[in-house]
Backbone atoms as SQL, in Angstrom:
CREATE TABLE atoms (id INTEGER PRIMARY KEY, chain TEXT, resi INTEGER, resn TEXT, atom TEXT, x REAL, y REAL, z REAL);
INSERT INTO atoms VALUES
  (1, 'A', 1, 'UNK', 'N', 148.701, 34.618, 46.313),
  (2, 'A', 1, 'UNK', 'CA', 147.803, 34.591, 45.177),
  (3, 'A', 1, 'UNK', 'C', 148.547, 34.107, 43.944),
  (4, 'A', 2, 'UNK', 'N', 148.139, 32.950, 43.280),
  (5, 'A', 2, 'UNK', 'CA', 148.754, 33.099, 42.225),
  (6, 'A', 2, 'UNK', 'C', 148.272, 33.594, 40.899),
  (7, 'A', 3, 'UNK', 'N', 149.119, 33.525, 39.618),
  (8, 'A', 3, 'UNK', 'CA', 149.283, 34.996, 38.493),
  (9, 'A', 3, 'UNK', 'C', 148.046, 33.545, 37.193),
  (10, 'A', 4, 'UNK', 'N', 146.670, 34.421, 37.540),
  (11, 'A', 4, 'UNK', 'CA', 145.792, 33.981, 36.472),
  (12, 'A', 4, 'UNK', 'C', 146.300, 34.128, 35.174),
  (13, 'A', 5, 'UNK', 'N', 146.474, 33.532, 34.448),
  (14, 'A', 5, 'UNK', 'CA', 146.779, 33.581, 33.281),
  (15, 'A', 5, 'UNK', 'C', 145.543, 33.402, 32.423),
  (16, 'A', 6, 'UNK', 'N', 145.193, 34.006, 31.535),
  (17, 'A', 6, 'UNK', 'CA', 144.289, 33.930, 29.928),
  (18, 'A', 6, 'UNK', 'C', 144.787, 32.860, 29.543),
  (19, 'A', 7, 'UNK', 'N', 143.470, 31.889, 28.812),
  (20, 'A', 7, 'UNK', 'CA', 143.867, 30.847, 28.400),
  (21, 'A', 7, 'UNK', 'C', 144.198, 31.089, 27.091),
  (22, 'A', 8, 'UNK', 'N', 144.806, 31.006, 26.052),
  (23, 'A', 8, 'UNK', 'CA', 145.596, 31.142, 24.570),
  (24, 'A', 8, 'UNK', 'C', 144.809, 30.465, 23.674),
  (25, 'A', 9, 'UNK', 'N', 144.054, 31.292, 23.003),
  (26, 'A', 9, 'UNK', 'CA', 143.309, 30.426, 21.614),
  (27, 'A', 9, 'UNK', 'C', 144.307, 30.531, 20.436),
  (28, 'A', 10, 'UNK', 'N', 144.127, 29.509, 19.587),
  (29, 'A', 10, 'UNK', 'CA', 144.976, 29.242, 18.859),
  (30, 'A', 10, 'UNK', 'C', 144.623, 30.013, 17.678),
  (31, 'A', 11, 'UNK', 'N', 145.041, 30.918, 16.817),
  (32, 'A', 11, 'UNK', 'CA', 144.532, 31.268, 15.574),
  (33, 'A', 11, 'UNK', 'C', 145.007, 30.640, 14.727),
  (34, 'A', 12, 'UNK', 'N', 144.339, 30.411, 13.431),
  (35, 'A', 12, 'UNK', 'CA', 144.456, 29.812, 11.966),
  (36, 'A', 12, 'UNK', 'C', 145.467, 30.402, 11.553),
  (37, 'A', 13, 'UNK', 'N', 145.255, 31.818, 11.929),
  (38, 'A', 13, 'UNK', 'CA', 145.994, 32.605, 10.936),
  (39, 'A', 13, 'UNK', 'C', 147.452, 32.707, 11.413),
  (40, 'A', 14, 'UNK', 'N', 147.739, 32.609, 13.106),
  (41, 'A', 14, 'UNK', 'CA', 148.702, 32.787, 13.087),
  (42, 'A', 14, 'UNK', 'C', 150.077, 31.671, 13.421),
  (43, 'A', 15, 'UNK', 'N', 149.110, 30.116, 12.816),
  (44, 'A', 15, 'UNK', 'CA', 150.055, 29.246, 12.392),
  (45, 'A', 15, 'UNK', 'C', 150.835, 29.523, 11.325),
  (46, 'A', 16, 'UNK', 'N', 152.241, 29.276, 12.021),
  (47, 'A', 16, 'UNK', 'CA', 153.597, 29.363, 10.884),
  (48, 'A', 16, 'UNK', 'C', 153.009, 28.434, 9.870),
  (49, 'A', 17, 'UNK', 'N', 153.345, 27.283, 10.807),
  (50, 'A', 17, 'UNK', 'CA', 153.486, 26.122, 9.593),
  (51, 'A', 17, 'UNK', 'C', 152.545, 25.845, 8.738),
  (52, 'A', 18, 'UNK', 'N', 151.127, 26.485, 8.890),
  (53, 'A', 18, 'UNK', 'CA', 149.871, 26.060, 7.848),
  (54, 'A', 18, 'UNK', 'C', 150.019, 27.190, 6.428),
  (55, 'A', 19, 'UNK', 'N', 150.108, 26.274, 5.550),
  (56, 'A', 19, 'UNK', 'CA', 150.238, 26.651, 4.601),
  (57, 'A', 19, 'UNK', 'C', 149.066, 27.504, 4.272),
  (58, 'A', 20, 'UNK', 'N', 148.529, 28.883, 3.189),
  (59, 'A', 20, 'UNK', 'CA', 147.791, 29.673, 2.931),
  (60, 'A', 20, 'UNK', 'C', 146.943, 28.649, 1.694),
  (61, 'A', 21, 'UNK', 'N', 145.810, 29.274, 1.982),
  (62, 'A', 21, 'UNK', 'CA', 145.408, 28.438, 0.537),
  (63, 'A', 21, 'UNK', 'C', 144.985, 29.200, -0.481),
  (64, 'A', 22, 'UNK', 'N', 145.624, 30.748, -0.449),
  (65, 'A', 22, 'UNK', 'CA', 145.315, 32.042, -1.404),
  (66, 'A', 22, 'UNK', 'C', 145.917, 30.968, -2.832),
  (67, 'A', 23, 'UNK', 'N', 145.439, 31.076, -3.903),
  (68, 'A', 23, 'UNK', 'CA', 145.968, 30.807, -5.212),
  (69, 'A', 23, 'UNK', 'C', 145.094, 31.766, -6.446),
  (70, 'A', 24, 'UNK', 'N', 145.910, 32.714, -6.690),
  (71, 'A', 24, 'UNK', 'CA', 146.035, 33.955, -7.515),
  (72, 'A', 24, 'UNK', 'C', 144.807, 33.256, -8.632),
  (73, 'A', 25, 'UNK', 'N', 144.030, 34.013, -9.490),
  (74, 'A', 25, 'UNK', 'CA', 143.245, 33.408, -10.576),
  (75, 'A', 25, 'UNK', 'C', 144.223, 33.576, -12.230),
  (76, 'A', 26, 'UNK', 'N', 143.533, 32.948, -12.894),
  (77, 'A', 26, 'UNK', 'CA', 144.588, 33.319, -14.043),
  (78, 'A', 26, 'UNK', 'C', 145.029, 34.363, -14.945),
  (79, 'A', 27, 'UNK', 'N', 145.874, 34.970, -15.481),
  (80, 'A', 27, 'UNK', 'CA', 145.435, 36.500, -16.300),
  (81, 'A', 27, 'UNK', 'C', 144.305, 36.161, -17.207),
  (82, 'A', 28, 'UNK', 'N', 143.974, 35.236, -17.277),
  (83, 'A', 28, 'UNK', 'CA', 142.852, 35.145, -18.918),
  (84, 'A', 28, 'UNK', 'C', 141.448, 35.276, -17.841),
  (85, 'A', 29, 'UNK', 'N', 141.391, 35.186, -16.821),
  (86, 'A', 29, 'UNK', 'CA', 140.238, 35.294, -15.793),
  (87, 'A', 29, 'UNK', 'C', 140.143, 36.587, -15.532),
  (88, 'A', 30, 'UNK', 'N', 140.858, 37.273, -14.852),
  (89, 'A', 30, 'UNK', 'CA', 141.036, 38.222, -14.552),
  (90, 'A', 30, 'UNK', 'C', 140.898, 39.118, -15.767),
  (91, 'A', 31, 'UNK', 'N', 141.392, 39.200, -16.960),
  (92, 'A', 31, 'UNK', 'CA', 140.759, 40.202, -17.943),
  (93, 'A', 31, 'UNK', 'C', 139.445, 39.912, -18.513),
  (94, 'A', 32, 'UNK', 'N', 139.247, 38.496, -18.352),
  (95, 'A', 32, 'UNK', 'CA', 137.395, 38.515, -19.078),
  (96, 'A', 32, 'UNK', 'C', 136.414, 39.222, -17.753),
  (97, 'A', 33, 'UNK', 'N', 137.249, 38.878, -16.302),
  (98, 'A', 33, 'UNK', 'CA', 136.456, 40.000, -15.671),
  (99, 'A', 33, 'UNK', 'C', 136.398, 41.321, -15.931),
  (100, 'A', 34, 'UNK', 'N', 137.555, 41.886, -16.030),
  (101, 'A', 34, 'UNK', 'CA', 137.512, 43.274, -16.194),
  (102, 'A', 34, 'UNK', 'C', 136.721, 43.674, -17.441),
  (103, 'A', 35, 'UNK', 'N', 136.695, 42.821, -18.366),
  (104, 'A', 35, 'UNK', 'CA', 135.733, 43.051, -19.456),
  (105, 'A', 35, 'UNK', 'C', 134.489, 43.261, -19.252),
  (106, 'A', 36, 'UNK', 'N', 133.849, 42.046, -18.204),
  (107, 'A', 36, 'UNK', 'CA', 132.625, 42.300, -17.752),
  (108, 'A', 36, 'UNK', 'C', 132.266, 43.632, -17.449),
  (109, 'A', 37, 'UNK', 'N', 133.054, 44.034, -16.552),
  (110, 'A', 37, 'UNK', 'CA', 133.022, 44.880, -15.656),
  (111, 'A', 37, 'UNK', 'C', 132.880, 46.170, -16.592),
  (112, 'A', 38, 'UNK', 'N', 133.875, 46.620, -17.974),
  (113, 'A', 38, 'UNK', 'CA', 133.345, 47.238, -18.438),
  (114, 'A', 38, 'UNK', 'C', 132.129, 47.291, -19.450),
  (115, 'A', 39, 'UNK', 'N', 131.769, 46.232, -20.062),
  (116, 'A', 39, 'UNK', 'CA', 130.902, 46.438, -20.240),
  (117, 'A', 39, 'UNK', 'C', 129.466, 46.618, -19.831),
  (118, 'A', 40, 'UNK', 'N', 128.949, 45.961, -18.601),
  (119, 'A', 40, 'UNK', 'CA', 128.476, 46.715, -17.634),
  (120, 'A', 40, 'UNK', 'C', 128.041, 47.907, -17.381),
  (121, 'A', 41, 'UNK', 'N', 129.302, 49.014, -17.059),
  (122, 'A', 41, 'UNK', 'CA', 129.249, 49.959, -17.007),
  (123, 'A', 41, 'UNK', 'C', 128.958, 50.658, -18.093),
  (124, 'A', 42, 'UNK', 'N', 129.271, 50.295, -19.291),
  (125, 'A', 42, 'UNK', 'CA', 129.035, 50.518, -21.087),
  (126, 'A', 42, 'UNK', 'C', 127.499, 50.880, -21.171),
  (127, 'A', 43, 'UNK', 'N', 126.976, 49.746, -20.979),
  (128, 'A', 43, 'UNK', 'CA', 125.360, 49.294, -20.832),
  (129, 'A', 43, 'UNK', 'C', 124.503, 50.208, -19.876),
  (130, 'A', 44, 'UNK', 'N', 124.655, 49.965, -18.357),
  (131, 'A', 44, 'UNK', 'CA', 124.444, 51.004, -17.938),
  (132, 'A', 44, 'UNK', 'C', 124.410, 52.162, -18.157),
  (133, 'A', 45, 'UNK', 'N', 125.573, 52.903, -18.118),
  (134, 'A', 45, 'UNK', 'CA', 125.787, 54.255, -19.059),
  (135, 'A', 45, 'UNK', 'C', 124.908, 54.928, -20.139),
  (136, 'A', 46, 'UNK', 'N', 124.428, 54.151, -21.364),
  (137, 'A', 46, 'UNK', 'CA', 123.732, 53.799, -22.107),
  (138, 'A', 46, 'UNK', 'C', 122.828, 53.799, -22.536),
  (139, 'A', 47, 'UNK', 'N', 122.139, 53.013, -21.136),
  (140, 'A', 47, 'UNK', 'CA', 120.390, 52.688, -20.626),
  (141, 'A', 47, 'UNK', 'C', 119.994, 53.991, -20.329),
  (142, 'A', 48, 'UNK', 'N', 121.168, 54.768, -19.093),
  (143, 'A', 48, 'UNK', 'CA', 120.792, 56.446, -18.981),
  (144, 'A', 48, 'UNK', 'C', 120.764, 57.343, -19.729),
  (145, 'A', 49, 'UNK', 'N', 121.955, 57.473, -20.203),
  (146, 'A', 49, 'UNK', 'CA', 121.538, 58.262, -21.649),
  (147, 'A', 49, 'UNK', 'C', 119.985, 58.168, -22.323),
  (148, 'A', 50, 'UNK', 'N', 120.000, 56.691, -22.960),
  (149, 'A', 50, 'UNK', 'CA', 118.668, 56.766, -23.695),
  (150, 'A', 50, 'UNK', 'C', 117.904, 57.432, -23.236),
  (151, 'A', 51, 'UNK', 'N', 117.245, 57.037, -21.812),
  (152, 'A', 51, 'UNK', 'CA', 116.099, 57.409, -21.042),
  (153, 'A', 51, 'UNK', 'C', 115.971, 58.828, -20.281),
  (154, 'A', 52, 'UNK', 'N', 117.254, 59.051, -19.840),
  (155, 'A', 52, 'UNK', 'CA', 117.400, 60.965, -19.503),
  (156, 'A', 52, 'UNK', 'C', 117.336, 61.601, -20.425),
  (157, 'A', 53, 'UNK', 'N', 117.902, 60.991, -21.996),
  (158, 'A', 53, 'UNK', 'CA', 117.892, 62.339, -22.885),
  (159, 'A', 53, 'UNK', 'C', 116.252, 62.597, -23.826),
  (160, 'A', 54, 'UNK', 'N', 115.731, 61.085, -23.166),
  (161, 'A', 54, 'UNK', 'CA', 114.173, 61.251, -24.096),
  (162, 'A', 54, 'UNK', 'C', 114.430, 61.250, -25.521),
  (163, 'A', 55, 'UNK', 'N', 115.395, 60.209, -26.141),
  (164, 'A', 55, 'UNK', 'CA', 115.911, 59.605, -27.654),
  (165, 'A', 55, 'UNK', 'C', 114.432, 58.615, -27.387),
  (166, 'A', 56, 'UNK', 'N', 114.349, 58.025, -26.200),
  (167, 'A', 56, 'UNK', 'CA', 113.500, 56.996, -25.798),
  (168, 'A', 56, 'UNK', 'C', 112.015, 56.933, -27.139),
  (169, 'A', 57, 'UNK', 'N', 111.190, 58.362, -26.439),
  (170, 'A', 57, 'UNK', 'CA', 110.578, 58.711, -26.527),
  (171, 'A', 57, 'UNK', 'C', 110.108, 58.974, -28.212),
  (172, 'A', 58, 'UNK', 'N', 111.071, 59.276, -28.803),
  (173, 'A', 58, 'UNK', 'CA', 110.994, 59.279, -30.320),
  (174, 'A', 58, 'UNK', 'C', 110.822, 58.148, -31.272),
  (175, 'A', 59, 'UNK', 'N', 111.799, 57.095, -30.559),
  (176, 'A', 59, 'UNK', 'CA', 111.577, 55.811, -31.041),
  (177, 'A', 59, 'UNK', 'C', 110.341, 55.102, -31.619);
């Protein structure tokens, strides 16, 4: 009998030689996101307050 072997798929990932094409974003990107991000949450935050505490309502 001879020894079946699995045929070997090649992965992307685990070519040496292919270079990654990860390239980091810039710090000035990355903090206007995080800005987003808090303000966002700012806003949100906010919207609940108004409307749970019934300030709404007085308006």
């Amino acid at each position: 009998m001879a020894d079946k072997k699995e045929p070997q798929v090649e992965s992307p990932l685990l070519d040496e030689n292919r270079q990654p094409n990860y390239k980091p974003y810039d710090k000035k990107t990355r903090i206007k996101a995080w800005i987003g991000i808090a303000v966002m949450i700012a806003l949100t935050l906010g919207y609940f307050y108004v409307f749970y505490s019934g300030i709404i309502i007085n308006w």
